[in-house]
VOGU-3710 file (C-alpha; in Angstrom, 3 decimals, decimal comma):
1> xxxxxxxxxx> -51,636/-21,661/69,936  -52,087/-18,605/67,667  -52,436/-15,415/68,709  -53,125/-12,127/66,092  -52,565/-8,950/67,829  -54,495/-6,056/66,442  -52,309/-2,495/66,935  -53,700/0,647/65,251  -51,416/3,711/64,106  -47,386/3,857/63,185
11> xxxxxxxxxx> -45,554/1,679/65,029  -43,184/3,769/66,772  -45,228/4,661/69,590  -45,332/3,746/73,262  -48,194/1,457/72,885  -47,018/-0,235/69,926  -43,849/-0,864/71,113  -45,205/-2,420/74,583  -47,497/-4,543/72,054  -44,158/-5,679/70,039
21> xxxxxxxxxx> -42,479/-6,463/73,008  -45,106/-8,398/73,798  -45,345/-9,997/69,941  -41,507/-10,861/70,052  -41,382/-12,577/73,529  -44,299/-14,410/72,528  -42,526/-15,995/69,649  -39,418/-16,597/71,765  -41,555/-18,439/74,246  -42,728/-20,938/71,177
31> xxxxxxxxxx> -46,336/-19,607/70,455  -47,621/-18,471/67,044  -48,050/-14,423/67,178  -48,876/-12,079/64,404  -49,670/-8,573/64,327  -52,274/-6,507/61,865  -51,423/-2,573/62,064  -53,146/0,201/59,990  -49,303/1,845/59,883  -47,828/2,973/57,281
41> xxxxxxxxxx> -44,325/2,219/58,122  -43,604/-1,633/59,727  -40,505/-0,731/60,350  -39,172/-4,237/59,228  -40,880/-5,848/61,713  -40,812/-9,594/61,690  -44,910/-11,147/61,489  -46,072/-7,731/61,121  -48,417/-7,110/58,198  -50,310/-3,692/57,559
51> xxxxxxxxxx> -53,736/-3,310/55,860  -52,245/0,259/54,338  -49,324/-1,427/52,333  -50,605/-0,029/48,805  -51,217/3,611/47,332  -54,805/2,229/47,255  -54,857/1,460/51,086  -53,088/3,894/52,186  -56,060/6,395/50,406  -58,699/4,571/51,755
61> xxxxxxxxxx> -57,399/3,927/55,316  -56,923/8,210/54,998  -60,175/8,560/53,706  -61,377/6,352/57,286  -59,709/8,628/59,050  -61,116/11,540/57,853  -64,361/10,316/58,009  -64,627/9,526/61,869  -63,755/12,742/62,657  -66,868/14,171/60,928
71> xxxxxxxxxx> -68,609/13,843/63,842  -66,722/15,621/66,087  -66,979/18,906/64,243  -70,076/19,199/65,520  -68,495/20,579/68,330  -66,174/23,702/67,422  -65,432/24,591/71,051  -64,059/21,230/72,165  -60,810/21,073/73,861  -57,735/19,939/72,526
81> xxxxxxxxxx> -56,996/16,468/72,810  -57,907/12,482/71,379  -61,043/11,923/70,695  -61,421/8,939/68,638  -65,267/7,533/67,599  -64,415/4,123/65,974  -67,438/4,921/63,549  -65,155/3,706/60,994  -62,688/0,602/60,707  -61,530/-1,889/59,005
91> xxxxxxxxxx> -63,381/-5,325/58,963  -60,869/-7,599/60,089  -62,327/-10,594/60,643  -62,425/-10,568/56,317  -58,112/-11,016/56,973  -56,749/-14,197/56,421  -55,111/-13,600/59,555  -58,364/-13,697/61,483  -58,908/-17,224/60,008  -55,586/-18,068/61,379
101> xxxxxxxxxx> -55,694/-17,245/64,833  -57,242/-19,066/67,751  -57,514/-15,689/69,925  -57,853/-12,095/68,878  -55,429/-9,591/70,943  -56,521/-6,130/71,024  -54,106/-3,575/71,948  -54,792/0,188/70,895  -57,328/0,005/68,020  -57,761/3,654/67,654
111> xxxxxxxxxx> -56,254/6,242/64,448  -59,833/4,761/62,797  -58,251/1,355/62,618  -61,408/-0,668/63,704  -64,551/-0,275/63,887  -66,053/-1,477/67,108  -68,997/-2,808/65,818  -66,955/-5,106/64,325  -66,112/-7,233/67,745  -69,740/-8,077/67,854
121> xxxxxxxxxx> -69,143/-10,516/64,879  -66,237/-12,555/66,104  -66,552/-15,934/66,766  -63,116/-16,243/68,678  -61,988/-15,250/71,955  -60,740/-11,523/72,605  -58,672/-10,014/75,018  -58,314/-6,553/74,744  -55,346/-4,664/76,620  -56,527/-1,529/77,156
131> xxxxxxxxxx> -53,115/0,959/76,645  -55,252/4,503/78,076  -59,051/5,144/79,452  -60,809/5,432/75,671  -62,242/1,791/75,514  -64,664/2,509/78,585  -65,327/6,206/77,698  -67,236/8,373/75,274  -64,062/8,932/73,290  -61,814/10,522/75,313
141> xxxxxxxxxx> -58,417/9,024/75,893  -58,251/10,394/79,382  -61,392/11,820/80,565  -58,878/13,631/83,686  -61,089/15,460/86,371  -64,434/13,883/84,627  -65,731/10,880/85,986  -68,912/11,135/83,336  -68,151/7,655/82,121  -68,964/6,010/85,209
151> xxxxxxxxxx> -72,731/7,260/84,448  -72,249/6,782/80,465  -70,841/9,827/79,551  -73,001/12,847/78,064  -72,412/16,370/78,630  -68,800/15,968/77,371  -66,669/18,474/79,407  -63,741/17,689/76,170  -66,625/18,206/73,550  -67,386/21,462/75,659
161> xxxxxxxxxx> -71,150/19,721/75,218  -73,886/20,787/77,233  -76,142/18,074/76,227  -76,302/14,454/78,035  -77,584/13,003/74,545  -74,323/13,890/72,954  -72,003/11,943/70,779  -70,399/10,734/74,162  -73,415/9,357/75,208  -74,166/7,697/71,916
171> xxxxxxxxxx> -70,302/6,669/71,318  -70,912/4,641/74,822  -73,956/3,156/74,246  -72,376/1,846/70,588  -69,628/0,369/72,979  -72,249/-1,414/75,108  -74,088/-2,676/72,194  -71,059/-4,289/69,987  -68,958/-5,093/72,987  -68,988/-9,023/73,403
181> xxxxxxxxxx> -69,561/-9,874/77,318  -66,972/-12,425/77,431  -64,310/-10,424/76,456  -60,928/-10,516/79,180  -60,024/-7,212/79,962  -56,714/-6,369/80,755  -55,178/-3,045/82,737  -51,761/-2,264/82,604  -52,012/-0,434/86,144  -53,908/-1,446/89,114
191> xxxxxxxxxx> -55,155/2,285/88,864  -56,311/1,556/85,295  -57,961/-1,577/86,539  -59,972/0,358/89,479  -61,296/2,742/86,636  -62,830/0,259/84,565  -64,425/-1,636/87,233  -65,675/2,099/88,012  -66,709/2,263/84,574  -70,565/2,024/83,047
201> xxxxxxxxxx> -69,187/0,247/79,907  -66,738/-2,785/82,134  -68,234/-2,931/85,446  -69,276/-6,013/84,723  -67,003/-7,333/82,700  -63,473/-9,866/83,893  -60,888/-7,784/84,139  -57,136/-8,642/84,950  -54,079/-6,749/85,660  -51,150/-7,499/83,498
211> xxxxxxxxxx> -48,588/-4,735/83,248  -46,722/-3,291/79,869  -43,817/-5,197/79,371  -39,918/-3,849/78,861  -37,704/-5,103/76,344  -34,534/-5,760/78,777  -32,229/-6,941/76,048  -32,989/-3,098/74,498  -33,132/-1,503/77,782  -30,127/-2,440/79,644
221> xxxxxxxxxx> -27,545/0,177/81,648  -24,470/1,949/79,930  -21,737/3,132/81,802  -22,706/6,640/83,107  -19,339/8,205/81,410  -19,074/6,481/78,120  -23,056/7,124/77,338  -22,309/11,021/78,158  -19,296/10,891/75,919  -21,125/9,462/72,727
231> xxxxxxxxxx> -24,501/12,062/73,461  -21,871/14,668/73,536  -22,646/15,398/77,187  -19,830/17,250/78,702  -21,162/18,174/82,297  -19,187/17,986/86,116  -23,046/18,490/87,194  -25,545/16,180/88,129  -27,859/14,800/85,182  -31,776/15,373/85,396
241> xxxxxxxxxx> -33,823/13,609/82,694  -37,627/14,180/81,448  -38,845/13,401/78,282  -42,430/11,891/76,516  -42,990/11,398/73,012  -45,273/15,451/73,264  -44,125/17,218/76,736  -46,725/19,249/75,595  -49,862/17,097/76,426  -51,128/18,319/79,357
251> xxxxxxxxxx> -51,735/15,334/80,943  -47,705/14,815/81,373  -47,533/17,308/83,665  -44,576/19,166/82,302  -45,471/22,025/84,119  -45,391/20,687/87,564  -41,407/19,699/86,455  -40,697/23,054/85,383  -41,879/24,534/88,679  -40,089/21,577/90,475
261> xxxxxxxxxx> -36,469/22,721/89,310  -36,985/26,111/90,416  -36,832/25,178/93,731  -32,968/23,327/92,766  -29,721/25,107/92,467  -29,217/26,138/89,063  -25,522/25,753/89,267  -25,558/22,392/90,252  -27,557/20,541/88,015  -27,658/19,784/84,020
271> xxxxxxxxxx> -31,297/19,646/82,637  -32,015/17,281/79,829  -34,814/16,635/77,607  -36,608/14,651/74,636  -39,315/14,817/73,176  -41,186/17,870/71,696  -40,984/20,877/73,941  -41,127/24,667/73,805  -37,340/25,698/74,043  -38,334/29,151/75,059
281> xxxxxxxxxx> -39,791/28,083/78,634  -36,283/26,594/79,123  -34,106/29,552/78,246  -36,052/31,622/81,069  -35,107/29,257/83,909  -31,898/29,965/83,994  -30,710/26,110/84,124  -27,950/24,733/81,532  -29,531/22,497/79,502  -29,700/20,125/76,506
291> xxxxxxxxxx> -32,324/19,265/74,255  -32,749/16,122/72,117  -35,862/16,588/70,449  -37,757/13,464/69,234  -35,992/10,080/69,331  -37,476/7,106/67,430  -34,736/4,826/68,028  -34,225/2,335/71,388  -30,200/3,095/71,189  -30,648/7,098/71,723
301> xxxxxxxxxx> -33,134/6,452/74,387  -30,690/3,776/75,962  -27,852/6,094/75,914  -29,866/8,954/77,601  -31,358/6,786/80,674  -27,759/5,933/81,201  -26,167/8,879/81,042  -28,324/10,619/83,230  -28,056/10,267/87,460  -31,613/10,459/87,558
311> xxxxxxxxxx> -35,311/10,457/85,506  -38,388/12,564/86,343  -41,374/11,585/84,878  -43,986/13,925/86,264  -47,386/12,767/84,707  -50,196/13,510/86,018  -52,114/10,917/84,288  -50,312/7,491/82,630  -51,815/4,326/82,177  -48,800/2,936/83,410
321> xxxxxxxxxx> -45,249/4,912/82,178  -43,327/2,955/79,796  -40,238/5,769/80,222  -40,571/4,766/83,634  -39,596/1,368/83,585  -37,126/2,009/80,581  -35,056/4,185/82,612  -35,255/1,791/85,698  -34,131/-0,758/83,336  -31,305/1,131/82,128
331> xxxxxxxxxx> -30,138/1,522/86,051  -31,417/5,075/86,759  -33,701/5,493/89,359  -37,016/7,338/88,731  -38,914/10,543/90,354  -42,663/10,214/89,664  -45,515/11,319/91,738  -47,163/8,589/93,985  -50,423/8,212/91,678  -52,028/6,579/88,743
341> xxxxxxxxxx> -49,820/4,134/86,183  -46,251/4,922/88,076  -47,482/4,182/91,819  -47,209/0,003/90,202  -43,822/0,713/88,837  -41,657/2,552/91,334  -41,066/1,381/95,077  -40,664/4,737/97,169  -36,953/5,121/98,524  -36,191/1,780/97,550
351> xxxxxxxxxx> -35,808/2,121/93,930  -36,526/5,906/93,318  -39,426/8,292/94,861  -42,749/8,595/95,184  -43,619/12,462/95,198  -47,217/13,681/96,895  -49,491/14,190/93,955  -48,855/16,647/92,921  -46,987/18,817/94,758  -44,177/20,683/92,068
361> xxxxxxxxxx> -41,872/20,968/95,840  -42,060/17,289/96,389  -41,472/16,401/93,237  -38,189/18,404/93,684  -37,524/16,816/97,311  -37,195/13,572/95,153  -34,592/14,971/92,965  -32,286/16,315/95,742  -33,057/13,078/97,263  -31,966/10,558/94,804
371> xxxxxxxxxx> -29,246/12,717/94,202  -27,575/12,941/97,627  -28,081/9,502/98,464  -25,495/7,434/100,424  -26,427/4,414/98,553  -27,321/5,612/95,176  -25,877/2,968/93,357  -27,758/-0,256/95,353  -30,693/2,312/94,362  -29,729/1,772/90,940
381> xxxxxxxxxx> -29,933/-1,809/91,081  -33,033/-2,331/92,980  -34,344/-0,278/89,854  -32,499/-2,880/87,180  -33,670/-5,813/89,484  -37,487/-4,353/89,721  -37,784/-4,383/86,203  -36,094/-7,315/85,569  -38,159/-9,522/87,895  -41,354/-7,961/87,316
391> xxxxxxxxxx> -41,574/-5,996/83,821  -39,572/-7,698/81,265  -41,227/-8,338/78,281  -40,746/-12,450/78,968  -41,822/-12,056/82,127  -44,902/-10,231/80,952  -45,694/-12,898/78,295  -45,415/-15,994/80,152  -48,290/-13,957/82,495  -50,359/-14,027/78,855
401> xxxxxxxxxx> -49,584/-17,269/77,811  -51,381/-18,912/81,141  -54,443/-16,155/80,286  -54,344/-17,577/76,622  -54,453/-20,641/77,822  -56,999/-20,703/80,458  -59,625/-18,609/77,732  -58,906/-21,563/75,243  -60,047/-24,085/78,057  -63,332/-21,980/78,767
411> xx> -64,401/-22,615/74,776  -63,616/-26,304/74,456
//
């Protein structure tokens, strides 16, 4: 069995990793995997090969780039935020890889990687793994309060369109058009699964839940004082972790954790973050805290879960929340609120807390109460053991290998 994976942009992102993880355990378990990127960097990865090795390809994958976002200048009072068309791709099915493989893994195809119209000319299986809400929507990566692509999009709220015949509407039909019908469609949260059987594009399309999978030879716990020690922490207070590769997407509600902590005793507690932030917001709360900016490697992040007594991951919106499950792996229970991507991951007062979405005080009840616990440390292990049992990457690609398997039996 040979799978290709297909994984657009650099490497070092959430997604990618998951899609690694995946990649790795897959070769552990004896089957053939290979990955084709569009990044720049592959990081020494082992089977990895990039279609933007050269000067050359690295100019024209630019120029691809450049070129599916013509479109959206149509609309100069858009909101912030992805929006990817997938006018523009490569053709991979022209790779050798593609004539290698016996099933075509999509992961996230997006940074004008492929071009959708593409899928309609391959003559393998595909599973796609969709990593946020953009393969089911007009572009968006999450469409939030709109629900527009259970109708097939139009009047963009993101495009700030008010026309139903806009590039959402046309970027949706494109989907319908090029996407083949026996695709397998897998959700890394039940919530994500419940949107795209909501969904104009996948209502009627098979659709599985499979969730990301943790690397728990990377992700392991460190003891609490000799993690501190080699981050330079120096603290008799409690530890309270947040972090995201941009606190400043919205979406991450980073606000509701800033209003959270003003409800704690600033004398008690030691805030730490990663990730890019606004330092200024900090320095008016009146909390000690350190900052560790952007980490790209697994050790830092391994060190911080550890060191810290606790992780808050306030999203409002995450497919599923890989930070999540990395902290829980690491032994340190998590504070999330009870909705979307997290509600899979975390078991409420069993191995962390389940906040009311999305209620900043609540969110701040689940500090205090993780951190007055009795039995904080069996809470620690039931987070280890969750992830262990139910998220490690192995575990998570043995669950593939019986998909792979039964979509190879449904072509012979």
């Amino acid at each position: 069995m040979k799978v290709l994976h297909l994984v657009g942009g650099e490497l070092n992102g959430g997604a990618a990793r998951g899609a690694y993880w995946l990649h790795q355990s897959l070769i552990e378990l004896g089957i053939g995997s290979k990955i084709l990127t569009n990044a720049k960097d592959v990081l020494n990865y082992s089977s990895v090969e990039s279609i933007a090795k050269t000067k050359k390809q690295k100019i024209i994958n630019m120029l691809r780039s450049q070129l599916d976002q013509v479109p959206i200048y149509l609309y100069p009072q858009r909101q912030t935020g992805n929006f990817s068309t997938a006018f523009f791709g490569y053709d991979f099915t022209k790779h050798p890889l593609y004539c290698w493989a016996d099933i075509i893994h999509l992961h996230w195809i997006n940074a004008s990687f492929i071009n959708i119209k593409v899928l309609s000319e391959v003559k393998k299986p595909i599973i796609w793994t969709m990593r946020d809400m953009w393969p089911m929507t007009g572009g968006c990566h999450y469409p939030v309060e709109c629900e527009n692509f259970k109708f097939g999009c139009g009047n963009c709220k993101q495009l700030n369109s008010k026309h139903h015949y806009d590039l959402s509407y046309w970027i949706v039909k494109r989907k319908m058009k090029f996407y083949p019908k026996n695709m397998k469609i897998i959700a890394v949260s039940h919530w994500l699964g419940d949107k795209a059987k909501e969904s104009a594009i996948f209502k009627d399309f098979d659709i599985r839940i499979i969730p990301n999978g943790i690397n728990c030879k990377e992700f392991f716990p460190v003891e609490k004082k000799i993690a501190r020690d080699i981050l330079g922490i120096n603290t008799n207070k409690k530890v309270i972790l947040t972090g995201a590769q941009n606190l400043k997407d919205f979406y991450k509600g980073y606000d509701k954790f800033i209003e959270a902590v003003k409800f704690l005793d600033r004398n008690k507690y030691l805030l730490v973050f990663f990730g890019n932030l606004d330092d200024d917001v900090l320095n008016d709360l009146g909390f000690e805290y350190k900052n560790f900016g952007f980490l790209y490697d697994t050790v830092s992040l391994r060190l911080l879960y550890s060191a810290a007594d606790v992780f808050v991951a306030p999203s409002i919106i995450e497919a599923f929340g890989k930070t999540l499950a990395e902290s829980m792996a690491c032994g340190t229970p998590v504070v999330c609120f009870d909705a979307t991507g997290p509600r899979d991951i975390v078991s409420h007062k069993i191995d962390g807390y389940k906040a009311t979405p999305f209620y900043p005080t609540d969110l701040a009840n689940g500090i205090e109460w993780i951190l007055n616990i009795s039995n904080y440390e069996e809470i620690c292990k039931n987070a280890r053991k969750k992830i262990l049992e139910n998220f490690d990457s192995r575990v998570v690609a043995q669950r593939y290998i019986e998909l792979y398997n039964e979509v190879l039996k449904e072509i012979k």
